[in-house]
Backbone of each chain as ProteinMPNN parsed JSONL, in Angstrom:
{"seq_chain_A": "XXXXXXXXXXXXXXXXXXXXXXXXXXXXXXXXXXXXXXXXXXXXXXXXXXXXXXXXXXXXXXXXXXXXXXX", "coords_chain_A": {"N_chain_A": [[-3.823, -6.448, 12.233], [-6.925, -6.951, 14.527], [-9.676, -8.106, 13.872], [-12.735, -6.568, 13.773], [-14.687, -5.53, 16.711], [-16.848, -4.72, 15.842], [-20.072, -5.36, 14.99], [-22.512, -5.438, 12.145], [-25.195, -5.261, 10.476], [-25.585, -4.543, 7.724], [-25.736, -6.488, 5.592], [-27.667, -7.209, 5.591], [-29.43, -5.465, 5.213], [-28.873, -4.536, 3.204], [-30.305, -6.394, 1.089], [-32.732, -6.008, 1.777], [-33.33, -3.638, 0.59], [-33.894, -3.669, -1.468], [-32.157, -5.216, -3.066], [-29.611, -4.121, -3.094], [-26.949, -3.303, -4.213], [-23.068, -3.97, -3.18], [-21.643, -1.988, -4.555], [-23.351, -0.079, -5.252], [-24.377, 0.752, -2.715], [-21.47, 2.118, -1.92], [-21.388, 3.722, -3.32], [-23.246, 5.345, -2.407], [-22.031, 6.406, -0.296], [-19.66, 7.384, -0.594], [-17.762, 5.651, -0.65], [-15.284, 3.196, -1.142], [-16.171, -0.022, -3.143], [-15.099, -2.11, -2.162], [-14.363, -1.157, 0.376], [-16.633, -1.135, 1.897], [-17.422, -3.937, 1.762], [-15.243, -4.916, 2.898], [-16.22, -3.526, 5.649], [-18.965, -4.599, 6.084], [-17.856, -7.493, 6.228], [-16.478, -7.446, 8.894], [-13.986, -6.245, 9.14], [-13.414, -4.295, 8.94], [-13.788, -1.058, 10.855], [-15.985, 1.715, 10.411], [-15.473, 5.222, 10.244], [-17.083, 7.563, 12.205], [-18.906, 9.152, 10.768], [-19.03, 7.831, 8.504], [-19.958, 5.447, 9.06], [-22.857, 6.695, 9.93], [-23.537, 8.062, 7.567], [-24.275, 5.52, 6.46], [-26.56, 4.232, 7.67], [-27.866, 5.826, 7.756], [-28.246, 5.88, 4.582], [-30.278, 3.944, 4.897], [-32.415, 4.151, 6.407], [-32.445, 4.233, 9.279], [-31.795, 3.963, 12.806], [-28.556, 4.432, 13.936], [-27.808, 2.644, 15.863], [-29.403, 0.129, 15.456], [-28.106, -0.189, 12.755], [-25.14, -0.713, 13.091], [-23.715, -2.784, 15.701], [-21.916, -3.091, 19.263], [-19.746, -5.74, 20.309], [-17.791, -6.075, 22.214], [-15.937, -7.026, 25.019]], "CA_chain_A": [[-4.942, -5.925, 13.022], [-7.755, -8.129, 14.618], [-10.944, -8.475, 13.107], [-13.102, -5.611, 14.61], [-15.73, -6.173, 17.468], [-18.055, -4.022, 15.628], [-20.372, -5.558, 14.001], [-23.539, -4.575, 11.28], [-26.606, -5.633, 9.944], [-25.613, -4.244, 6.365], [-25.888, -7.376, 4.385], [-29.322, -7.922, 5.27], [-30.008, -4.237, 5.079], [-28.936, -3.989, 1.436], [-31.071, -7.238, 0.715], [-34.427, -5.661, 2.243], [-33.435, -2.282, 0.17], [-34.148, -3.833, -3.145], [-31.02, -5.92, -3.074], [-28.791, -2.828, -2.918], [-25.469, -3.918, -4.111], [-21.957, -3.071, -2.604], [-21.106, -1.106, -5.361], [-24.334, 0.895, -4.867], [-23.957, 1.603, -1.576], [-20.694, 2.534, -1.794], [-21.232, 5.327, -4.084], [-23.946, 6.309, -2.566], [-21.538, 6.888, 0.99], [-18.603, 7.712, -0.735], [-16.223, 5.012, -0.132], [-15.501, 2.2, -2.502], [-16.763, -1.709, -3.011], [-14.038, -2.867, -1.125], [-13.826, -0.87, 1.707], [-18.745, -1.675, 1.932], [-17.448, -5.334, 1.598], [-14.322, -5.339, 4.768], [-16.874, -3.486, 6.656], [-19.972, -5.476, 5.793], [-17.227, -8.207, 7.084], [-16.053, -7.213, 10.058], [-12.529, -6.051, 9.034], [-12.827, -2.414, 9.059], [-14.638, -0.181, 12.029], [-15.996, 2.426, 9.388], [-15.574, 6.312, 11.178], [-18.451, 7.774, 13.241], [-19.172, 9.644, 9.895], [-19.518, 6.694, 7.185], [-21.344, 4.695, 10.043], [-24.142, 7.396, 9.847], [-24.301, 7.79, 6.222], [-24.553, 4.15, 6.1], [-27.271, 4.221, 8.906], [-29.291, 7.232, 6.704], [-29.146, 5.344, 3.184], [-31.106, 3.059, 4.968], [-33.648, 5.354, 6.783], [-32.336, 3.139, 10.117], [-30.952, 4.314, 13.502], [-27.089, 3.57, 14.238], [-27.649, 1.144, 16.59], [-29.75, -0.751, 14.307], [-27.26, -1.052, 11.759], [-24.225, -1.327, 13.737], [-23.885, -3.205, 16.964], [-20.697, -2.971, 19.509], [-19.598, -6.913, 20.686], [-17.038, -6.096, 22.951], [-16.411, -7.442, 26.609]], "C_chain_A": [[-5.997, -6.996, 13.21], [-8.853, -7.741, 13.896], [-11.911, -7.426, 14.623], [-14.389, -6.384, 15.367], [-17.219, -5.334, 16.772], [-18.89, -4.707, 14.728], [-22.175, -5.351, 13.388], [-24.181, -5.494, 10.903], [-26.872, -5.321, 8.001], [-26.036, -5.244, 5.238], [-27.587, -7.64, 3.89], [-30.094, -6.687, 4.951], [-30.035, -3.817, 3.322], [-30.077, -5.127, 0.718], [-32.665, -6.408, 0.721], [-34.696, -4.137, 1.456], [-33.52, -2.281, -1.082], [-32.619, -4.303, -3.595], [-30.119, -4.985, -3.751], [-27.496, -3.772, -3.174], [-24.198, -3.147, -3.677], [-21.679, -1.957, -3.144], [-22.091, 0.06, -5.044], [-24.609, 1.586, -4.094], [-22.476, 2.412, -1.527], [-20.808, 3.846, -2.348], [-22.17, 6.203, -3.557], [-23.528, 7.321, -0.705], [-20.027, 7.512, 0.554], [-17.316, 7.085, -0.325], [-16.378, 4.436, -1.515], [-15.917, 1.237, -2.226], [-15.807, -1.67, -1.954], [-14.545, -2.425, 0.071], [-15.675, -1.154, 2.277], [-17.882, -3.092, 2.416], [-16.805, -5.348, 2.817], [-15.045, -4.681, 5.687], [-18.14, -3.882, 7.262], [-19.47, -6.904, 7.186], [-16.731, -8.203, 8.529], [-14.902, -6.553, 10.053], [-12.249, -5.101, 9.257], [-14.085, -2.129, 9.899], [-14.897, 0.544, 10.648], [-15.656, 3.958, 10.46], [-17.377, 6.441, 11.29], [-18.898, 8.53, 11.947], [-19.88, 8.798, 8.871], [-20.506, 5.852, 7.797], [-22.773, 5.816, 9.928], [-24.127, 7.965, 8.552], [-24.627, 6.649, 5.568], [-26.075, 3.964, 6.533], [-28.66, 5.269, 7.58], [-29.23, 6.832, 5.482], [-30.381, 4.489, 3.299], [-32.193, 2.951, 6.051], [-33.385, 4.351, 8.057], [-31.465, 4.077, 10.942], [-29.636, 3.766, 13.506], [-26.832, 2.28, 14.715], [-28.508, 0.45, 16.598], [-29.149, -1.115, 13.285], [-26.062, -1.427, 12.148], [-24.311, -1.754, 15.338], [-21.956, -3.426, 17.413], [-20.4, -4.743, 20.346], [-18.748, -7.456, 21.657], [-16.996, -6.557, 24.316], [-17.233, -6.142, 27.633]], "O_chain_A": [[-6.123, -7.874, 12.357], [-8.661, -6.751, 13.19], [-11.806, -7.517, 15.846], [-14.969, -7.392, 14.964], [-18.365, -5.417, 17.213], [-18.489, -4.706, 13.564], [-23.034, -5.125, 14.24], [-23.739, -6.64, 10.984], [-27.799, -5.659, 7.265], [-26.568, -4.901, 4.183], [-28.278, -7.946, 2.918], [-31.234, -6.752, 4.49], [-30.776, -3.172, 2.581], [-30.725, -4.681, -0.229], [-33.468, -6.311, -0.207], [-35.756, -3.516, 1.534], [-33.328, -1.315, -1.82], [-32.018, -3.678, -4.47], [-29.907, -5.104, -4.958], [-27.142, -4.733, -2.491], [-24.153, -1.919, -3.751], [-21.463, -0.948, -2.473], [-21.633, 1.109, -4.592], [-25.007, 2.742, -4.24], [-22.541, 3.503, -0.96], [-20.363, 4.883, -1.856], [-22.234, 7.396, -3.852], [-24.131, 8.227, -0.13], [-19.335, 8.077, 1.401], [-16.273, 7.567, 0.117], [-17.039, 4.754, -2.504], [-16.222, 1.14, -1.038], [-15.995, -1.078, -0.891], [-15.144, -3.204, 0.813], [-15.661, -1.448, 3.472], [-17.748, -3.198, 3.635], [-17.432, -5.689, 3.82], [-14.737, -5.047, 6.822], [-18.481, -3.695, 8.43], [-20.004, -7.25, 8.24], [-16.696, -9.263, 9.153], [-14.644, -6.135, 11.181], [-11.158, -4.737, 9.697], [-15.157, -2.72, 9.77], [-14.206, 0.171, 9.699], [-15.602, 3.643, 11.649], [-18.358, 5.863, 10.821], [-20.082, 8.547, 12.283], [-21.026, 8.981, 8.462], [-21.599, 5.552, 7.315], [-23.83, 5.194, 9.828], [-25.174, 8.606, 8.473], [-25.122, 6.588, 4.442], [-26.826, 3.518, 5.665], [-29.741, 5.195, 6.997], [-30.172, 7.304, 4.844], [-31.231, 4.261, 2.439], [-32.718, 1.918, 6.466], [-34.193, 3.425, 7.997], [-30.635, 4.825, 10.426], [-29.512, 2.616, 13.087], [-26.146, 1.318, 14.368], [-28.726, -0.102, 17.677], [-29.418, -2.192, 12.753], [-25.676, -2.492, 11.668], [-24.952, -1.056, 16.123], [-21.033, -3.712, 16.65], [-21.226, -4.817, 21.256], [-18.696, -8.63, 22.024], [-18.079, -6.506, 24.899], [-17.591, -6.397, 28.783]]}, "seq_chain_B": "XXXXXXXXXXXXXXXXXXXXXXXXXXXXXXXXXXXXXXXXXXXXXXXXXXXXXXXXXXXXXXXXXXXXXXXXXXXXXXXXXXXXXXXXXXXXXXXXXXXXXXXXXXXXXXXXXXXXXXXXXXXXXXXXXXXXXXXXXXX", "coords_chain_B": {"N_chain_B": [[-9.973, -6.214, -6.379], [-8.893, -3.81, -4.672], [-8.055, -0.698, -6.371], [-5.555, 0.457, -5.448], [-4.225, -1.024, -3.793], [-3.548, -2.793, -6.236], [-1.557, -0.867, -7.222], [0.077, -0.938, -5.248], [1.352, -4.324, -5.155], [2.166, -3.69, -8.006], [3.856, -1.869, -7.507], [5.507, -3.219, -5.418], [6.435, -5.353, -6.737], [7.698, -4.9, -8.872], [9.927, -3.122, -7.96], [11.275, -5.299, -6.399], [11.748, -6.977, -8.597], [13.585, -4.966, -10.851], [15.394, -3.714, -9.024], [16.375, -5.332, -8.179], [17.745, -6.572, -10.035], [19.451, -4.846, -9.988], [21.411, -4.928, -7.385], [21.995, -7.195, -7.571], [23.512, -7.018, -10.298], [25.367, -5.496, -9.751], [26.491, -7.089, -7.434], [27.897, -8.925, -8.48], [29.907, -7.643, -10.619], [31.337, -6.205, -8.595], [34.17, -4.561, -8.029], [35.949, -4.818, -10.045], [37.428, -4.178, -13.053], [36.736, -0.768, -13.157], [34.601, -0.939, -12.296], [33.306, 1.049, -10.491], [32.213, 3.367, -12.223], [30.747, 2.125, -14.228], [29.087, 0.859, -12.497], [27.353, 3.216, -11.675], [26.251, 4.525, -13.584], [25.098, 2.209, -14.468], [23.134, 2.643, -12.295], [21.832, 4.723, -12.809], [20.32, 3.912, -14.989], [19.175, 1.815, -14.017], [17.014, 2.876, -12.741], [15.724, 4.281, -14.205], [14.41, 2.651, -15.64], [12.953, 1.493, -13.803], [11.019, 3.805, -13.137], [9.659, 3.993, -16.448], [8.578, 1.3, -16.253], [7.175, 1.487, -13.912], [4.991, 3.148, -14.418], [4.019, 2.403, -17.04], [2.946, 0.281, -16.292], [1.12, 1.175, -14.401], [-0.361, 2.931, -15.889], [-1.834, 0.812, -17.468], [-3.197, -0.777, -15.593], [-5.074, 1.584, -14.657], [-6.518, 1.728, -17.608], [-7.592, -0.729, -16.902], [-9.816, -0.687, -15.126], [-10.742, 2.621, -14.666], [-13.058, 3.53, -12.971], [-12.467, 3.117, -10.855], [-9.36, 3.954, -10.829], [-9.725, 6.637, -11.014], [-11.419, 7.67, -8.839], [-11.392, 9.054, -5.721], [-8.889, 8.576, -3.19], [-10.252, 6.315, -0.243], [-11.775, 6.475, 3.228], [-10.759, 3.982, 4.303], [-8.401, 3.493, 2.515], [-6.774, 5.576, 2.976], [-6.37, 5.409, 5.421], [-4.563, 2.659, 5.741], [-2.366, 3.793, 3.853], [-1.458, 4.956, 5.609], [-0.695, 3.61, 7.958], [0.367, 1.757, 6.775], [3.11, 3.566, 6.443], [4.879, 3.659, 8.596], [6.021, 1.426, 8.732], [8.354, 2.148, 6.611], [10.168, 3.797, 7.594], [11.323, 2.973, 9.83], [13.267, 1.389, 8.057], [14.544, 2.941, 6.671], [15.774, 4.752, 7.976], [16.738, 3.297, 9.91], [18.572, 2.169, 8.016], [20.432, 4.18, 7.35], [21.611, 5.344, 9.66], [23.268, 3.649, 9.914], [25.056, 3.598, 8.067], [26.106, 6.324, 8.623], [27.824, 5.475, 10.697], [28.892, 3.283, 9.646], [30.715, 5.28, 7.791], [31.797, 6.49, 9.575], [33.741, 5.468, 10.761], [34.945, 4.064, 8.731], [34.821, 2.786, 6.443], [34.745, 1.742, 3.147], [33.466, 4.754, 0.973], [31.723, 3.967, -1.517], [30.394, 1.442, -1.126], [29.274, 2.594, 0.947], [27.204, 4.179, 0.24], [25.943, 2.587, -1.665], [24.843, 0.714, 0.598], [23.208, 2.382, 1.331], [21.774, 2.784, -0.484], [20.423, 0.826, -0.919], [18.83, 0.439, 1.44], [17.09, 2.501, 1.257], [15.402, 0.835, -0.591], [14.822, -1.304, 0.575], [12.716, 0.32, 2.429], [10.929, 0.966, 0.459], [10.09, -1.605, -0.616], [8.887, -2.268, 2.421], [7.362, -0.753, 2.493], [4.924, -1.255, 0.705], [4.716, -3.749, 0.904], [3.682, -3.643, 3.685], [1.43, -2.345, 3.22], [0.294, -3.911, 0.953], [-0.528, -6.115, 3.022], [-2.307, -5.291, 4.744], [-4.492, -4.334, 2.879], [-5.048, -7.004, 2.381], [-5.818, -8.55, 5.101], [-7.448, -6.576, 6.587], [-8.193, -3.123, 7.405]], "CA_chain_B": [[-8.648, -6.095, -6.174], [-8.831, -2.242, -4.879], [-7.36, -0.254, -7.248], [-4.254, 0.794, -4.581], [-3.469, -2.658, -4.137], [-3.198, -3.573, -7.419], [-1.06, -0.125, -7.572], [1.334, -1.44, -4.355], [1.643, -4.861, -5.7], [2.848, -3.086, -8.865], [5.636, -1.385, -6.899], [6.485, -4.022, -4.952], [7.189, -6.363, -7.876], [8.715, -3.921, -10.105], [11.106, -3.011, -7.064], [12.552, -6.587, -6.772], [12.174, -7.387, -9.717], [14.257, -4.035, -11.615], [16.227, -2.91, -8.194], [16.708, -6.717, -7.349], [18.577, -6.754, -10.849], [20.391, -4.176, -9.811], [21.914, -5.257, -6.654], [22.948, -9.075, -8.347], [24.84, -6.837, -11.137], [26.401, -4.52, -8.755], [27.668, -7.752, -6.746], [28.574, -9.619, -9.702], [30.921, -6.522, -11.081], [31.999, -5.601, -7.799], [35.801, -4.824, -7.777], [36.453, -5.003, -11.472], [38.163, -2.549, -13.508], [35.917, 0.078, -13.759], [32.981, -0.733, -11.884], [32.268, 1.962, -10.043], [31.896, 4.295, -13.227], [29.851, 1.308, -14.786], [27.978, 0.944, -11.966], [26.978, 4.478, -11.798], [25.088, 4.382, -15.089], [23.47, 1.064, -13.834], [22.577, 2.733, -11.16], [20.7, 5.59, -13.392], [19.965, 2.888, -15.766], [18.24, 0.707, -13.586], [16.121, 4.157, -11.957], [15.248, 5.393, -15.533], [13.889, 1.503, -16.001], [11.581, 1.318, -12.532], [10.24, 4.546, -13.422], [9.06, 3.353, -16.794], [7.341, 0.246, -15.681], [5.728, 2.201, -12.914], [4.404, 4.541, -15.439], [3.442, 1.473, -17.665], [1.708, -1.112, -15.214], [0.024, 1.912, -13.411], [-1.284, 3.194, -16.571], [-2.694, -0.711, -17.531], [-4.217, -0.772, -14.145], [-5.868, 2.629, -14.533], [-7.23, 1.493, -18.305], [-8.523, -1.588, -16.763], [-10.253, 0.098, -13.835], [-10.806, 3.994, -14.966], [-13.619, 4.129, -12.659], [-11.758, 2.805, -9.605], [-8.392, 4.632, -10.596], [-10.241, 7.863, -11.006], [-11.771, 8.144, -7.283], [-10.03, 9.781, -4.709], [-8.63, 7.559, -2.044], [-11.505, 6.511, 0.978], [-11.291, 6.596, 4.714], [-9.889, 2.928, 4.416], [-7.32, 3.595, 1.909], [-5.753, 6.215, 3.502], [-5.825, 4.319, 6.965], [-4.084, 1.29, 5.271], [-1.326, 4.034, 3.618], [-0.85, 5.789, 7.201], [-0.035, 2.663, 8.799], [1.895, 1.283, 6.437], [4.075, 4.321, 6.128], [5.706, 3.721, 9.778], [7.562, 0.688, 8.003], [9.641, 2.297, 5.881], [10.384, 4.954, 8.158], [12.029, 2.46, 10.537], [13.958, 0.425, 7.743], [15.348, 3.949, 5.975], [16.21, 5.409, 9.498], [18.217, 2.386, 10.692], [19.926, 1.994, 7.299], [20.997, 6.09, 7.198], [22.078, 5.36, 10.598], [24.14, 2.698, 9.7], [25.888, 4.085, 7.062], [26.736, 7.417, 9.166], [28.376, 5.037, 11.83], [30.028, 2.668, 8.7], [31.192, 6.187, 6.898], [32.663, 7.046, 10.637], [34.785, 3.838, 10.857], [36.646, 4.001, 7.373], [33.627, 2.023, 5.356], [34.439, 2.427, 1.942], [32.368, 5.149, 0.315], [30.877, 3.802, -2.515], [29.837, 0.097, -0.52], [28.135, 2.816, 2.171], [26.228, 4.875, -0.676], [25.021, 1.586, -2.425], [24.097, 0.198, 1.649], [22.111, 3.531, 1.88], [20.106, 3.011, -1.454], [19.818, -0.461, -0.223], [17.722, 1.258, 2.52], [15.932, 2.873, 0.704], [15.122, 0.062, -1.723], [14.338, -2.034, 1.854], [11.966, 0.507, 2.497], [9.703, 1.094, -0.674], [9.377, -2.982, -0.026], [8.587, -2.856, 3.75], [5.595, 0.383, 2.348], [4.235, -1.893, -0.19], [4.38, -5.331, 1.163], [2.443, -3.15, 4.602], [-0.159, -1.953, 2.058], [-0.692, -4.828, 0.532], [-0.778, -6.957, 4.357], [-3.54, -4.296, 5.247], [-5.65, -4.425, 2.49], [-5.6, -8.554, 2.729], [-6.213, -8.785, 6.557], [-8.268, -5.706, 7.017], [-7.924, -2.28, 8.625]], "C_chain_B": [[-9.206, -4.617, -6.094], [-7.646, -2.318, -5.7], [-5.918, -0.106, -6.801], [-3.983, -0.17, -4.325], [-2.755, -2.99, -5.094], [-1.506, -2.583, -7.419], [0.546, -0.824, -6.482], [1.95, -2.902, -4.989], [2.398, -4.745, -6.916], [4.316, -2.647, -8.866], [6.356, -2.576, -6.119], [7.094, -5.131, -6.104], [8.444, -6.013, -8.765], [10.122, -3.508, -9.445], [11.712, -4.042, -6.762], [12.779, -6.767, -7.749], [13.428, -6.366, -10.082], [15.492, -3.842, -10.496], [16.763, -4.274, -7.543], [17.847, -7.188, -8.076], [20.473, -5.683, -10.529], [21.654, -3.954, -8.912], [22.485, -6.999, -7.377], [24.017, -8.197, -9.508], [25.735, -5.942, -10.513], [27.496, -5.868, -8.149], [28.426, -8.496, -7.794], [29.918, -8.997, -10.303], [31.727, -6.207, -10.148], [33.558, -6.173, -7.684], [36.322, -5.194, -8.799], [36.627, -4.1, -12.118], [36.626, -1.87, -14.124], [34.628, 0.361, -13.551], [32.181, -0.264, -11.32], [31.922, 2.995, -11.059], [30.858, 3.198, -13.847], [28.53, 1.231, -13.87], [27.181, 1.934, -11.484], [25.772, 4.752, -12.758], [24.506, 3.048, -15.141], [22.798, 1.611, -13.226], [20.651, 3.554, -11.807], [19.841, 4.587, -14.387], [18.331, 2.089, -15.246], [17.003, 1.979, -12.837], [15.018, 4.602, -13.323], [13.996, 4.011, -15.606], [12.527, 1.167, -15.202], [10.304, 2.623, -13.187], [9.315, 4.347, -14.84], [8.155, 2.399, -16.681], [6.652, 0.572, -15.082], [4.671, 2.816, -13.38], [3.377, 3.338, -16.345], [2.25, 0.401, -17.378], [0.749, -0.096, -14.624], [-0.755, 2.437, -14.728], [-1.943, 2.063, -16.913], [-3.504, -0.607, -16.855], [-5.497, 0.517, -14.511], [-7.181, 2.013, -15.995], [-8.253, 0.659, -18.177], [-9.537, -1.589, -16.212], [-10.656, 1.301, -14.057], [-11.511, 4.24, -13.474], [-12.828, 4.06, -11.165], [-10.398, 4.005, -9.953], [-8.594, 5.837, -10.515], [-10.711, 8.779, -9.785], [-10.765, 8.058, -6.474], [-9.889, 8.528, -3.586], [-10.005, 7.571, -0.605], [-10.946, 6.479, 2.266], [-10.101, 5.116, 4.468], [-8.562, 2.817, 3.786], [-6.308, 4.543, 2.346], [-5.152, 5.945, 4.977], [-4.591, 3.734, 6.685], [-2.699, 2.45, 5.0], [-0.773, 4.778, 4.499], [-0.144, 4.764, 7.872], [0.952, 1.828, 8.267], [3.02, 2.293, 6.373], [4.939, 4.363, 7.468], [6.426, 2.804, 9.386], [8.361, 1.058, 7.293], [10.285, 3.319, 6.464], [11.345, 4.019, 8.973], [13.297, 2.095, 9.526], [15.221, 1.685, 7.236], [16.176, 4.787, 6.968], [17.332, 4.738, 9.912], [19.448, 1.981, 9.754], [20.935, 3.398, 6.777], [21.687, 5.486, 8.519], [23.631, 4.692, 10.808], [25.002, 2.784, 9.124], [26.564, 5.62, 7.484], [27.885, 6.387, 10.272], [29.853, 4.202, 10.453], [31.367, 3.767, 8.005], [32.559, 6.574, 8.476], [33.792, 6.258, 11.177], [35.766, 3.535, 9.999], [35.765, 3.16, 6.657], [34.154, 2.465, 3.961], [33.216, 3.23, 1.518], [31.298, 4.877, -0.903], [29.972, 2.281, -1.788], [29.256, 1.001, 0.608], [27.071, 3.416, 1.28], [25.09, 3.901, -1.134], [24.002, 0.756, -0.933], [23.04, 1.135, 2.022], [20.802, 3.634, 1.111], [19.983, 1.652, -1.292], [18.656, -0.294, 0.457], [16.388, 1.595, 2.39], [14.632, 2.043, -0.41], [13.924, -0.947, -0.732], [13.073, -1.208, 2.122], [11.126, 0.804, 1.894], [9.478, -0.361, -0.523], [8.451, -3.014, 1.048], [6.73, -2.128, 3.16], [4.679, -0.612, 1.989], [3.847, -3.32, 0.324], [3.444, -4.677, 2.86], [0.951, -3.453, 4.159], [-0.609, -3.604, 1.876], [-1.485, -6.24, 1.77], [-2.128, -6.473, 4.691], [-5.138, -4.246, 4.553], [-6.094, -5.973, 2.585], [-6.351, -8.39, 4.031], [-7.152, -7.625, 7.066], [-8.018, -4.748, 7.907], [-8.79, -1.276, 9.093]], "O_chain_B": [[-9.826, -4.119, -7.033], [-6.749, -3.147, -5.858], [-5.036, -0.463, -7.583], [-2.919, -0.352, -4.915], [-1.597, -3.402, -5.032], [-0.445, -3.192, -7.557], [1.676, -1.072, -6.904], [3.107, -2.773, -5.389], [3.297, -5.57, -7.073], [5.322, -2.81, -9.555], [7.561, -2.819, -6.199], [8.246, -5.566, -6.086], [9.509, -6.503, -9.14], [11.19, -3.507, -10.056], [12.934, -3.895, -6.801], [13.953, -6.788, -8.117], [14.486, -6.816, -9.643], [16.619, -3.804, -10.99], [17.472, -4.288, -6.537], [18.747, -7.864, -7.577], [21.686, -5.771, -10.715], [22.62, -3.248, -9.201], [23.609, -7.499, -7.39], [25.176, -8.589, -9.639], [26.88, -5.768, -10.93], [28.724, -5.88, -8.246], [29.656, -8.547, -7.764], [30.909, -9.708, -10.468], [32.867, -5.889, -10.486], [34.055, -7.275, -7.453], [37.264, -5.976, -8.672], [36.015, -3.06, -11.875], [35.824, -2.204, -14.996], [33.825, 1.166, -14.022], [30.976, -0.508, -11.251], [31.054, 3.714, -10.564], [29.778, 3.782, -13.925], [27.364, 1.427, -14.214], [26.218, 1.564, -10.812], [24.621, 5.126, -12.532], [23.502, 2.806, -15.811], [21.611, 1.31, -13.353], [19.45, 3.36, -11.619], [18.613, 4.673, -14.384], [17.197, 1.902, -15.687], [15.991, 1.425, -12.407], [13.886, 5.087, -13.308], [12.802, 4.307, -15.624], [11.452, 0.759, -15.64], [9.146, 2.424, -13.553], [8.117, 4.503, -14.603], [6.979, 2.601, -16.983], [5.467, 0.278, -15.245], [3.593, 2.983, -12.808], [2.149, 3.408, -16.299], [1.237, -0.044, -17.918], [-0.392, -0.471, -14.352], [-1.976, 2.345, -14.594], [-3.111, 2.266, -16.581], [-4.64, -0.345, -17.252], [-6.693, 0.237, -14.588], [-8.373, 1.856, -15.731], [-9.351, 0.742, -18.728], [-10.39, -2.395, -16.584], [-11.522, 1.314, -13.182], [-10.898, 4.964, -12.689], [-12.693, 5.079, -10.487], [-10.467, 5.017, -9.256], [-7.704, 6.448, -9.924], [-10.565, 9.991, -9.628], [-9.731, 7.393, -6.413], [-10.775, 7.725, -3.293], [-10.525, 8.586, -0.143], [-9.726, 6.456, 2.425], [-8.875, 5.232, 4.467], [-7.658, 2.18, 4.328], [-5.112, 4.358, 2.124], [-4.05, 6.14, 5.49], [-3.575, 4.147, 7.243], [-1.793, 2.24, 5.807], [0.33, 5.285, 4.297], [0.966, 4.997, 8.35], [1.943, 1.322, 8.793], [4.099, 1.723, 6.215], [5.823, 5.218, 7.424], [7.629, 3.017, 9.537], [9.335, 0.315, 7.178], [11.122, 3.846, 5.731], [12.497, 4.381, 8.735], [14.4, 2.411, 9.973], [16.435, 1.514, 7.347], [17.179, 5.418, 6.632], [18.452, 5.163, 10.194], [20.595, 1.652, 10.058], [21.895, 3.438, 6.007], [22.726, 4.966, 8.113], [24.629, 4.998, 11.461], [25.979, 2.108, 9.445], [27.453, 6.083, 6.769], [28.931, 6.992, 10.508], [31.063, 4.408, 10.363], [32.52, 3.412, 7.757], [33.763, 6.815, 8.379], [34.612, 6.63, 12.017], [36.88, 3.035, 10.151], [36.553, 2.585, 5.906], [33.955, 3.642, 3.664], [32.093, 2.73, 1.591], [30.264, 5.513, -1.112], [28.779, 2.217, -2.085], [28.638, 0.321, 1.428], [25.922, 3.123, 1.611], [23.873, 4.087, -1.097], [22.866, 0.313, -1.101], [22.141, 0.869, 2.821], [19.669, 4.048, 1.357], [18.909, 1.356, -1.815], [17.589, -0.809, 0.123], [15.289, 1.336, 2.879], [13.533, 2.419, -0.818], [12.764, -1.252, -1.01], [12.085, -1.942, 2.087], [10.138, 1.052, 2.585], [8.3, -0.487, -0.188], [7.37, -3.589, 0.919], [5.589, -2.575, 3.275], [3.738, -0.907, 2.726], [2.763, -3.866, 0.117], [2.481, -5.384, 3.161], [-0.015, -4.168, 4.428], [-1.486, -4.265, 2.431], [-2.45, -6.979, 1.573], [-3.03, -7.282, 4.906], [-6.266, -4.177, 5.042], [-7.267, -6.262, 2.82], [-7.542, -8.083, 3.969], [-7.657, -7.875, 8.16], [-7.673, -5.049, 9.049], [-8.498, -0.629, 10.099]]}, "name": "protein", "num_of_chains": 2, "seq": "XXXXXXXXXXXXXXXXXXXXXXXXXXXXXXXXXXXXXXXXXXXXXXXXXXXXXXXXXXXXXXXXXXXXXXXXXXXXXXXXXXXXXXXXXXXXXXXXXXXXXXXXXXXXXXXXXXXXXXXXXXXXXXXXXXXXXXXXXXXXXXXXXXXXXXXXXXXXXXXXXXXXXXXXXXXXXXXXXXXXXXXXXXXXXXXXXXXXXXXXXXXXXXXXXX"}
């Protein structure tokens, strides 16, 4: 699979949130590290679901934390 | 290392490794007095043996990990085991297939049985070596 066009603002979002770590977020969206980290990266789209509990840990509209890059 | 990684890596090793043994002593024996009753009780032999180790390495994993082996699978993990599960579906399909056409030809039966759990052996690889492609490269 390619490397998704979606891409987020998370890294800097967990920095500015009291240096929120993966692990921290993760639990607090219900995924795991990993899967915070490949979508942090670019690797994984998250669903329209995890994207807006990502979006609401961090009191931030959607399209402030994710952006679409596509043609 | 997600935890289901570690868990596929597990199977895929343990499946060449144990079922890899099992195909080198099958050909090794083959056609020697007695070796399809011998290789019968390899067969269970070598089944009784995977299942152990699976049981063994997956409990390790879990001790090392609790908190990881304990949570339920996430959106990504069950992506990753959806998409890999169309590989072994092809490999177990075309080697059933193969072995209805060999059986319909005059194939010896015991060299189509062992090409069928071949198949199947082919496809707990193709699952696992998916998985573990998926969680490297990202899905």
């Amino acid at each position: 699979m390619a490397p998704t066009q979606v891409r987020n603002e998370i890294r800097r979002l967990r920095f500015e949130h009291g240096e929120m770590t993966q692990a921290a977020l993760a639990e607090r969206i219900g995924l795991t590290r990993q899967t915070v980290n490949a979508i942090e990266q670019g690797k994984y789209s998250p669903t329209l679901e995890a994207a807006f509990r990502i979006a609401i840990v961090f009191g931030r509209p959607l399209e402030e934390v994710f952006h679409y890059r596509g043609d | 290392m997600p935890f289901r990684e570690k868990i596929a890596w597990i199977s895929l090793v343990a499946t060449l490794v144990v079922y890899g043994g099992y195909f080198v002593s099958l050909t090794v024996s083959w056609g020697g007095e007695g070796w399809i009753s011998d290789s019968f009780g390899l067969l269970v032999g070598t089944t009784v043996l995977f299942v152990v180790v699976m049981i063994a390495l997956t409990v390790v994993a879990a001790v090392l990990a609790p908190a990881d082996a304990a949570a339920p699978a996430d959106e990504r993990e069950k992506l990753i085991s959806l998409k890999a599960s169309q590989f072994p579906y092809f490999a177990l399909s075309s080697g059933a297939f193969t072995t209805i056409v060999a059986l319909f030809v005059g194939t010896d039966r015991f060299f189509a049985a062992n090409f069928l759990f071949l198949s199947m052996i082919v496809a707990e690889v193709a699952k696992d070596a998916a998985q573990i492609f998926y969680f490297r490269r990202g899905a």
